[in-house]
C-alpha positions in Angstrom: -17.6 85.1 12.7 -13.7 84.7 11.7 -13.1 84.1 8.0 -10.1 82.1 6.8 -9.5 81.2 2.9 -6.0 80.7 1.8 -7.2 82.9 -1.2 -4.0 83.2 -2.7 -2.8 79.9 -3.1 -5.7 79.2 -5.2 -4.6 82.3 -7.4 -1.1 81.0 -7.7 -2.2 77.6 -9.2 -3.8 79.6 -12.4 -2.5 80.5 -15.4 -0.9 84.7 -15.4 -3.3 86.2 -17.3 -6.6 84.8 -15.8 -4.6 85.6 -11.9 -4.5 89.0 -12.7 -8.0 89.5 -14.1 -9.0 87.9 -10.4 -6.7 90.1 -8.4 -8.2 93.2 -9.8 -12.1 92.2 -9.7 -14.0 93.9 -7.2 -15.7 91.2 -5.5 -12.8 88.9 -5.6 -12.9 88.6 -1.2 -16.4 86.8 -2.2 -15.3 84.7 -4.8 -17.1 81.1 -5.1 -14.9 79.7 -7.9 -13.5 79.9 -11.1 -14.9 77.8 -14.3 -12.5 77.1 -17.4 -13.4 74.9 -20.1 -11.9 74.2 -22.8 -12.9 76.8 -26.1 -15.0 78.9 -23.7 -14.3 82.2 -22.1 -13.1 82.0 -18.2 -15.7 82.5 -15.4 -15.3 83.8 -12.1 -18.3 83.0 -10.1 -20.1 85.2 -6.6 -22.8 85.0 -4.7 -24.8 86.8 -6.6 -24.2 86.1 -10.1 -21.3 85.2 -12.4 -18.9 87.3 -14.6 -16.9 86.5 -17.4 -13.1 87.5 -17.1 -12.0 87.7 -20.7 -13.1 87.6 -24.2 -9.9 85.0 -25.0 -11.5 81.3 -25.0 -9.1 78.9 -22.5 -6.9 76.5 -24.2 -5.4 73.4 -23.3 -2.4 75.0 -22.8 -3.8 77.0 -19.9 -6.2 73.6 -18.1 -2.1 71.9 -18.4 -1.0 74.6 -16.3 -3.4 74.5 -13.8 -3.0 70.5 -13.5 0.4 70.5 -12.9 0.1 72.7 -10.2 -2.6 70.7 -8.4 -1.9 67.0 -6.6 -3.4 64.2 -8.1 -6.8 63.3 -9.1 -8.6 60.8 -7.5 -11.2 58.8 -8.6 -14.2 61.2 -8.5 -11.9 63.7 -10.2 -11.3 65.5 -7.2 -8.3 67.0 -6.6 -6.6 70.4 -3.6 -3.9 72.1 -2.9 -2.0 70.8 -0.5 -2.3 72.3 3.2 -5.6 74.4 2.4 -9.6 73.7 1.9 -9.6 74.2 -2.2 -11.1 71.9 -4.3 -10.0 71.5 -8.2 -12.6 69.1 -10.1 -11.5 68.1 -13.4 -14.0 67.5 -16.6 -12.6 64.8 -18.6 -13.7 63.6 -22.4 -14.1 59.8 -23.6 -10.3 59.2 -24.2 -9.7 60.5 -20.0 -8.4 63.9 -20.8 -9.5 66.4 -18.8 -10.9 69.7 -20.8 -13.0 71.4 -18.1 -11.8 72.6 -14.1 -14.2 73.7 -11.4 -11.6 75.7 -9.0 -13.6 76.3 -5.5 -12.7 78.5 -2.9 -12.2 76.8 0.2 -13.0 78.5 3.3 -13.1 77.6 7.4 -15.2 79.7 8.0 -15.0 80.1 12.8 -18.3 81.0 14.6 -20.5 79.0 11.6 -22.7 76.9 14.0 -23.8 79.2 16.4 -26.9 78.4 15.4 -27.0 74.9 16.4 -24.1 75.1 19.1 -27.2 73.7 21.2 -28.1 70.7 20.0 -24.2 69.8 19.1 -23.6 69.8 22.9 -26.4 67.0 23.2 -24.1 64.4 21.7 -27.2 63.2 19.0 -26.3 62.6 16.4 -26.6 65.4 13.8 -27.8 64.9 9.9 -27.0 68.2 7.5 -28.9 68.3 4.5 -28.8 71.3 1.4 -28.2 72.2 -2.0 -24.7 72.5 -3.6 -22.7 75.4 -2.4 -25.2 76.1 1.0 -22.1 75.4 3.1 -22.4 71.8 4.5 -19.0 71.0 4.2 -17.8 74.2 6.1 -20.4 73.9 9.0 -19.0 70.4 9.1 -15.2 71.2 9.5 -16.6 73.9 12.5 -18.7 70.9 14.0 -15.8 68.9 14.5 -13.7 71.7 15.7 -15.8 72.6 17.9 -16.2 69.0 19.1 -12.8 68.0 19.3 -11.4 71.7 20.9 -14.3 72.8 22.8 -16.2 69.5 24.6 -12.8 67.7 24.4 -14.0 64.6 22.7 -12.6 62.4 20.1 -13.1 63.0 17.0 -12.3 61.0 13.6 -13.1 62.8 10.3 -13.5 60.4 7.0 -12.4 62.6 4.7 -13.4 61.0 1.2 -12.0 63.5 -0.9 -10.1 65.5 1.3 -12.5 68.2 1.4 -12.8 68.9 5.3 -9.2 68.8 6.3 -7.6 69.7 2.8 -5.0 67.9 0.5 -2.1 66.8 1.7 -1.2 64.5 4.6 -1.3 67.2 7.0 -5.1 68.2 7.5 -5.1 71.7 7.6 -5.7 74.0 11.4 -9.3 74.3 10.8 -10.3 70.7 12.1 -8.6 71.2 15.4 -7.7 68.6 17.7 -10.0 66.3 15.3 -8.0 62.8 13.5 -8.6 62.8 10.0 -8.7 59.3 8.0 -8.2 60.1 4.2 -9.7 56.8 2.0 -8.1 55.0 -0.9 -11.0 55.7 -3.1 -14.1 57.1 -2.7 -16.3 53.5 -3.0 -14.4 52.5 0.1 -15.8 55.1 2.2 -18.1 52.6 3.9 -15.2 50.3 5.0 -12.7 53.1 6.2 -16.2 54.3 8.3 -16.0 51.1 9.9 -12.3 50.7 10.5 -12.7 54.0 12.0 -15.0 53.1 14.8 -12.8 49.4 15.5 -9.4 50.9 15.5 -9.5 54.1 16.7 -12.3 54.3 19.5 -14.0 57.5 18.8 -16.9 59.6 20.7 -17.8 61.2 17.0 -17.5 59.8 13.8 -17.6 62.9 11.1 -18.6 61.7 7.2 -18.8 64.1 3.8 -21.6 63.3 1.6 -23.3 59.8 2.6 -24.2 58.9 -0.7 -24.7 54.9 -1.1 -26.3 52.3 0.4 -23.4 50.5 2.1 -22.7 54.1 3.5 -26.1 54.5 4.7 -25.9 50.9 6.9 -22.4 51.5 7.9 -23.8 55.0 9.2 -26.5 52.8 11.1 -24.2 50.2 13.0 -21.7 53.3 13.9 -24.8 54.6 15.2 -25.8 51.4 17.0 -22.3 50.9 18.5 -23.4 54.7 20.6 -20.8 57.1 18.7 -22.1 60.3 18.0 -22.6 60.8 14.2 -22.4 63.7 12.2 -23.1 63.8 8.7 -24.2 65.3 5.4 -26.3 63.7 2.7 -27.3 64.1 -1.0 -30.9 65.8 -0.7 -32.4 68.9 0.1 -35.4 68.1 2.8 -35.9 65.3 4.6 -38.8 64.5 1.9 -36.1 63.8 -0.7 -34.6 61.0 1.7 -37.7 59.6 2.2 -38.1 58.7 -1.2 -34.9 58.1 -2.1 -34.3 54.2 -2.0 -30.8 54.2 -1.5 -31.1 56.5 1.5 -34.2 56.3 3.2 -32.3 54.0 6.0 -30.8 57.3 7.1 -34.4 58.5 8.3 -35.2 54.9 9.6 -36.2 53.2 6.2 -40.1 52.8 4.6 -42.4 49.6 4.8 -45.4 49.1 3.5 -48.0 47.8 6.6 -51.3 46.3 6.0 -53.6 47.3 9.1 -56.5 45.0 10.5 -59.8 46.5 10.0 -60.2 48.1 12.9 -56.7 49.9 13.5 -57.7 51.2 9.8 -61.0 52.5 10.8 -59.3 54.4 14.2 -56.6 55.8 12.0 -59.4 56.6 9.3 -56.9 55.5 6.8 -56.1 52.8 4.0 -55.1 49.5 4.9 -52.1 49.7 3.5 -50.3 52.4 4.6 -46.5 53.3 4.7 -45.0 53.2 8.3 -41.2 53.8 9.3 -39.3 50.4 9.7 -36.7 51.4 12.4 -35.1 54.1 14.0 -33.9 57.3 12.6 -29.8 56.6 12.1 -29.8 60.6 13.1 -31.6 62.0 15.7 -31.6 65.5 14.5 -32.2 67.0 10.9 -30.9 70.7 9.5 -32.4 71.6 6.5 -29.7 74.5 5.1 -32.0 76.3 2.9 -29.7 79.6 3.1 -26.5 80.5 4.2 -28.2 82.3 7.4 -31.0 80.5 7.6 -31.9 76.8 8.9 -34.8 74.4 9.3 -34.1 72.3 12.8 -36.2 69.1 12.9 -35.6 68.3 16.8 -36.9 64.6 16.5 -36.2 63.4 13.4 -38.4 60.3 13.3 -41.7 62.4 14.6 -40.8 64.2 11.6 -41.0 61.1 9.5 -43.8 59.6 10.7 -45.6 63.4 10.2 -44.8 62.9 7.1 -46.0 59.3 6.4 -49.5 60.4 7.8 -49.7 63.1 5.4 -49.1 65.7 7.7 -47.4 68.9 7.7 -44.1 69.2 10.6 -43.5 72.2 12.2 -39.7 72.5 12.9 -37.6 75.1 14.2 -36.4 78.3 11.8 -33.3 79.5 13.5 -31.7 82.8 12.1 -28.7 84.0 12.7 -28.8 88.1 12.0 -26.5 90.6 12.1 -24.5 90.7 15.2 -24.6 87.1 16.0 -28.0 86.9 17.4 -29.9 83.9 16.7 -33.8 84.2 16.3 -35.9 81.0 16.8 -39.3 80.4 15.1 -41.6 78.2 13.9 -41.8 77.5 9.9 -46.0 77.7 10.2 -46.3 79.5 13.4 -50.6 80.1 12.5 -50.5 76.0 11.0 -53.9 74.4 11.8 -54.5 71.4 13.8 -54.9 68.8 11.1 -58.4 66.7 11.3 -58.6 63.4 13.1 -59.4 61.6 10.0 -55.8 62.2 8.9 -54.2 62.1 12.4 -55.3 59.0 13.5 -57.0 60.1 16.7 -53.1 60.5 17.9 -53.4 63.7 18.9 -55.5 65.7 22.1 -55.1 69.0 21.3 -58.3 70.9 21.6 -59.9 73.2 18.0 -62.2 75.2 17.9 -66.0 73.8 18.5 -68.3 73.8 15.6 -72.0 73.0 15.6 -74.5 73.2 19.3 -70.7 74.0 21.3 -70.4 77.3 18.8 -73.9 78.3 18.8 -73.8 78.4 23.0 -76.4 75.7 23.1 -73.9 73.3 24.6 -72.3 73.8 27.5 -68.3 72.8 27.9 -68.0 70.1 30.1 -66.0 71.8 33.4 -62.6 70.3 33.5 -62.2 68.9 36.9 -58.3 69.0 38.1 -57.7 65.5 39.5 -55.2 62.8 38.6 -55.6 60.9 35.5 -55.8 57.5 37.5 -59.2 58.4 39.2 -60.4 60.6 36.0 -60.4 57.0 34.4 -61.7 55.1 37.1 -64.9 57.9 37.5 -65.4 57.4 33.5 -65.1 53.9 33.8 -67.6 53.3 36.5 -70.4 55.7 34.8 -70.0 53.5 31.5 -70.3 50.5 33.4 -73.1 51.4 35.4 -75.3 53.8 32.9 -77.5 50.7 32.1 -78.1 49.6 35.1 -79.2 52.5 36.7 -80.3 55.2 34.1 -80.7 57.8 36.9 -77.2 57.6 36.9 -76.4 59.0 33.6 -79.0 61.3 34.1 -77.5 63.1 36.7 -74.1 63.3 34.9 -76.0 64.5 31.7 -74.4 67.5 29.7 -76.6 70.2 30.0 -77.7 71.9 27.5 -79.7 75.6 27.2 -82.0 75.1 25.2 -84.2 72.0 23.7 -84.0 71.2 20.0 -86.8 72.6 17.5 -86.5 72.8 14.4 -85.0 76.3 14.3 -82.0 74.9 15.9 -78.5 74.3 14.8 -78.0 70.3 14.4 -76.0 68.4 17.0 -73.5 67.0 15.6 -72.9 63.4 16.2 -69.4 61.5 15.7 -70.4 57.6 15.8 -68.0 55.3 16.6 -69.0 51.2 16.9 -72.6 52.1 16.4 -74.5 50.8 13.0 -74.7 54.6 10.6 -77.6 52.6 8.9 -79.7 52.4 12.0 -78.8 55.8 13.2 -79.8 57.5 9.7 -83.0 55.6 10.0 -83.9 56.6 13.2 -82.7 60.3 12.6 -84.9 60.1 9.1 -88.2 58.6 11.1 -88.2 61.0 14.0 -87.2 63.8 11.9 -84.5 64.7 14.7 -81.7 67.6 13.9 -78.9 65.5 14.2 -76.2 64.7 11.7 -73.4 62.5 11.5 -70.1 63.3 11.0 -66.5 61.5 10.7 -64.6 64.5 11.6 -64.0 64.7 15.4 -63.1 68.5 15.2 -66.6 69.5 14.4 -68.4 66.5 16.3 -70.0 68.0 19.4 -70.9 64.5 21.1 -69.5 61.4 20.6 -72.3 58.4 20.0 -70.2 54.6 20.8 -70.8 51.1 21.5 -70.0 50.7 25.2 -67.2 47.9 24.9 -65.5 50.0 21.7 -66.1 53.0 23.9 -63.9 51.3 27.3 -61.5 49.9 25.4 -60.7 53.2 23.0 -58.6 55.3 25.5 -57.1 57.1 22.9 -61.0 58.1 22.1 -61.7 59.0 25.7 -58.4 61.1 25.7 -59.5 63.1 23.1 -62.8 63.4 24.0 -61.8 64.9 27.8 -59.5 67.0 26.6 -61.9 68.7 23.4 -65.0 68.8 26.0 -67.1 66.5 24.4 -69.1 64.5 26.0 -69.9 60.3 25.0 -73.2 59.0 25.1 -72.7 55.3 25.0 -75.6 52.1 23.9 -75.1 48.5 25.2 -75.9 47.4 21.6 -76.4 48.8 18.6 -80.2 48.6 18.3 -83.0 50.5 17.2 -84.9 51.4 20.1 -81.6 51.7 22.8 -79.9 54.3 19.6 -83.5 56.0 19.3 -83.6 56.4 23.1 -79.8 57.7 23.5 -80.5 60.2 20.7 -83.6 62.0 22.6 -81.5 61.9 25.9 -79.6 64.1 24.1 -81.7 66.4 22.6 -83.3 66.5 25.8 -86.5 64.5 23.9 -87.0 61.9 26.5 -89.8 62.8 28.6 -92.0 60.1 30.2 -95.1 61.3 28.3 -93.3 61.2 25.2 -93.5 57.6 25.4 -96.7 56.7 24.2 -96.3 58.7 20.7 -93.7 55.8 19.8 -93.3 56.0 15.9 -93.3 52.4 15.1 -91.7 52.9 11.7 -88.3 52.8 13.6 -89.0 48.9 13.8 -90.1 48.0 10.6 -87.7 47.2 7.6 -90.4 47.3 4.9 -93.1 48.7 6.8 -95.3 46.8 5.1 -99.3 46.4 6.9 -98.2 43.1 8.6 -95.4 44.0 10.2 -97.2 47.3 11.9 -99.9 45.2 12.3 -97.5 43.0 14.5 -95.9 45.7 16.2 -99.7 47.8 17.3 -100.5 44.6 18.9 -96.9 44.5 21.0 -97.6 47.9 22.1 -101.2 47.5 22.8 -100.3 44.4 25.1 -97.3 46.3 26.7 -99.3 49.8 27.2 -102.8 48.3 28.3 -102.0 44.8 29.9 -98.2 44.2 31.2 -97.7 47.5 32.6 -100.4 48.9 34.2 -101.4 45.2 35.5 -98.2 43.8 36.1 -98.8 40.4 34.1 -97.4 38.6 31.1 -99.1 38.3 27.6 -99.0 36.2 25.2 -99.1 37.7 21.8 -100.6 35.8 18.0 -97.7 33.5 16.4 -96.0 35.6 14.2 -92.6 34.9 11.4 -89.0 35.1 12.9 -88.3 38.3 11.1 -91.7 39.9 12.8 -90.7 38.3 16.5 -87.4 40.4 16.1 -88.9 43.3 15.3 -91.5 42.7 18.4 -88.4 42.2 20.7 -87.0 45.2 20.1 -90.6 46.9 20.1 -90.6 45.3 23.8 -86.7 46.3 24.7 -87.8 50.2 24.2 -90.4 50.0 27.3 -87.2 48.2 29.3 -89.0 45.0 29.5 -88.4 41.5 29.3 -89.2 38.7 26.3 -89.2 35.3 25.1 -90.0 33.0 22.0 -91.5 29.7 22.8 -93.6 27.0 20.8 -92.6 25.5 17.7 -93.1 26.8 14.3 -95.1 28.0 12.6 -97.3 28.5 16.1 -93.8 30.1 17.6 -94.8 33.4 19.4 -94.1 36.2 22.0 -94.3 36.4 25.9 -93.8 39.6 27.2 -93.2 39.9 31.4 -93.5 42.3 33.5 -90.6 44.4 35.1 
């Protein structure tokens, strides 16, 4: 890495005595700048710390000197020496006279972006964010140096204040072969961005310190018009631009969405939830946290919408080391999969199995290789076809090794179209070791309605790729959720039939109702199914009939209301 910093010049502009003091410090090859205020002493500022150079107090005699040496100072108080990176900031009072300089060593510092010499080569565009001092300007000037001299494209710098090519109408050797468009004043940085794109048909537009709104939407049509754009802006992650107003168009701008109920209940979010409005001006982020040390956010707008969500990214940590060799990591390299609930069922990646799938008791479902097309098509035929012939899902049962007692874990059941009510009923009635859950990561099967079910394949997805198996109902009913949930405890023996609970059909369970429902099962049990022939039941209320017809849908048989009220009642047929 080839250092190159014009130290002297800076030296020459200040006043005798404070020159010398420099010259002899120690660490004056490091030097960062030198403070002088007016009535305070002069500071010299490193790396690591800052020293004070005298006990004398500097005195408008001394800032005078300085200022005449200097060009002029623009509008944001900027001013350089002319052919070389330094930058002289001037403090001025109420009246306009300036009793306070900032003089900064400025430095082209070769061999800078190695760490990112990758992703420059791609022709994205590049966003560098960091705190004062971190060297964004300097990786900047080697950016387009190495653009302009190395990949032979054109380049056009807008140099606001003159920073990345230095004072002077001659920019100084470190930009290379790059153009450099100096502007009037600094708030018509947005139009000279603009002219530079019409007039002067560049490949890569370079731009110091995107600071206001106009800036941020002239950034966004250069970046529209496809030139390459490289840039730095006022912030220090990509959280800050997100909620910065002015500049959140940089990372593709905020909206407020409200969802419909249903995309709200897959994402198990709010309604109203804040989405990104466009895309991401920059493709690429850099986080300069240190000199030597950089966060890399490869797609900035997955980055955003991580964010959004309430997740955590994972980008790149490249370090450069001594020698030059770059070491790539990740910033949470152990970061847990984050739970559905917050991911919006978005993502496939497979955790760690919780409940009956820890405990052995369920077996993974073997992952056939085949391509996706028929793996659909298969899945899609079994839902179809499970009600019609219940063999069929029989045979493609999960197995599981053992039954369920009451020693057992509970199975864990994710519901997902299917009424929690009448599933907490039914798991309270026949005392069954099932809970729900709303976290996929722990569920270990998945309980739907069979048209949510086909037309989730986000939900399928997921479920193939974490090994858990979906029992779907045709409706969500008593008896066809009480029957699905003994399938899969393995509860569903023919002779189990007869010890029906008929609780699971009552709402009150008041004497009448069971009443009502003893004589439907009587009728089915003694008369319709071993004899084959329909039964009439006694006239009953339209609540009772409902609960009778689902009473009669649990044996898989057929019924119908006729007669007129109040002497309206059942007929139950055979199979």
């Amino acid at each position: 890495m080839q250092m190159v910093d014009d130290l002297q010049k800076l030296l020459d502009i200040l006043p005798n005595e404070i020159r010398s003091l420099v010259e002899q410090h120690p660490q004056r090859d490091s030097l960062i700048e030198v403070v002088m205020d007016l009535g305070r002493l002069p500071e010299v500022r490193f790396p690591n710390g800052a020293d004070y150079l005298s006990q004398t107090p500097i005195t408008v005699a001394q800032l005078n000197y300085c200022v005449e040496r200097v060009g002029h100072f623009s509008g944001d108080n900027r001013a350089g020496i002319e052919r070389t990176l330094h930058r002289i900031s001037a403090i001025r009072n109420r009246p306009g006279e300036i009793i306070g300089l900032t003089c900064r060593v400025g430095r082209a510092v070769f061999g800078t972006i190695e760490m990112i010499n990758d992703l420059v080569e791609t022709g994205r565009s590049i966003l560098l964010l960091g705190r004062p001092g971190v060297g964004k300007t300097t990786a900047l000037r080697e950016i387009a140096r190495v653009l302009a001299d190395d990949l032979q494209k054109r380049v056009v710098i807008i140099d606001t204040s003159n920073e990345i090519a230095g004072d002077g109408d001659i920019p100084h050797p470190a930009i290379g072969r790059a153009r450099r468009m100096q502007v009037a004043r600094p708030e018509l940085q947005h139009q000279v961005m603009i002219e530079a794109v019409e007039n002067h048909m560049p490949e890569v537009i370079v731009i110091d310190e995107i600071g206001t709104e106009l800036e941020a939407l002239a950034a966004r049509t250069i970046a529209e018009r496809g030139v390459q754009l490289v840039g730095t802006a006022h912030g220090n992650r990509i959280e800050n631009l997100i909620k910065n107003p002015t500049l959140s168009d940089l990372v593709g701008g905020i909206q407020a969405v409200t969802l419909g109920d249903d995309e709200a209940r897959r994402r198990g979010s709010q309604k109203t939830v804040l989405e990104r409005k466009a895309p991401p001006t920059f493709e690429i982020g850099v986080e300069m946290l240190e000199r030597q040390s950089w966060i890399i956010h490869e797609n900035l707008s997955d980055t955003v919408d991580s964010l959004l969500r309430g997740n955590q990214p994972n980008p790149q940590v490249r370090t450069a080391e001594e020698g030059g060799k770059v070491t790539i990591t990740r910033e949470f390299p152990n970061a847990p999969i984050p739970p559905v609930s917050q991911r919006g069922l978005l993502s496939a990646v497979p955790n760690k199995p919780t409940g009956w799938r820890a405990s052995g008791q369920m077996k993974p479902m073997s992952r056939q290789i085949a391509p996706r097309e028929a793996e659909n098509s298969d899945f899609e035929q079994l839902l179809n076809e499970s009600w019609y012939q219940p063999e069929l899902l029989e045979k493609n049962r999960l197995p599981l090794a053992a039954t369920a007692s009451s020693e057992d874990l509970p199975l864990h059941v994710y519901p997902y179209g299917v009424s929690r009510h009448q599933l907490e009923q039914v798991i309270e009635v026949l005392d069954l070791p099932v809970v729900l859950t709303k976290d996929m990561d722990s569920a270990d099967v998945v309980l739907g309605l069979r048209s949510h079910v086909k037309n989730h394949s986000k939900l399928r997805s997921i479920s193939r790729a974490r090994q858990i198996p979906i029992y779907a109902v045709k409706t969500s009913t008593i008896p066809q959720i009480a029957r699905v949930l003994r399938r899969m405890l393995h509860m569903d023996d023919p002779e189990l039939t007869d010890t029906i609970d008929l609780r699971l059909f009552t709402n009150s369970g008041s004497d009448d109702e069971i009443e009502a429902l003893e004589e439907a099962r009587l009728a089915v049990e003694q008369i319709v199914l071993p004899k084959g022939q329909p039964v009439e039941l006694l006239p009953r209320s339209p609540k009772v009939r409902k609960m009778q017809h689902e009473l009669v849908e649990h044996y898989r048989l057929k019924s119908d209301s006729f007669g007129n009220e109040p002497n309206r009642r059942l007929r139950i047929y055979p199979a």
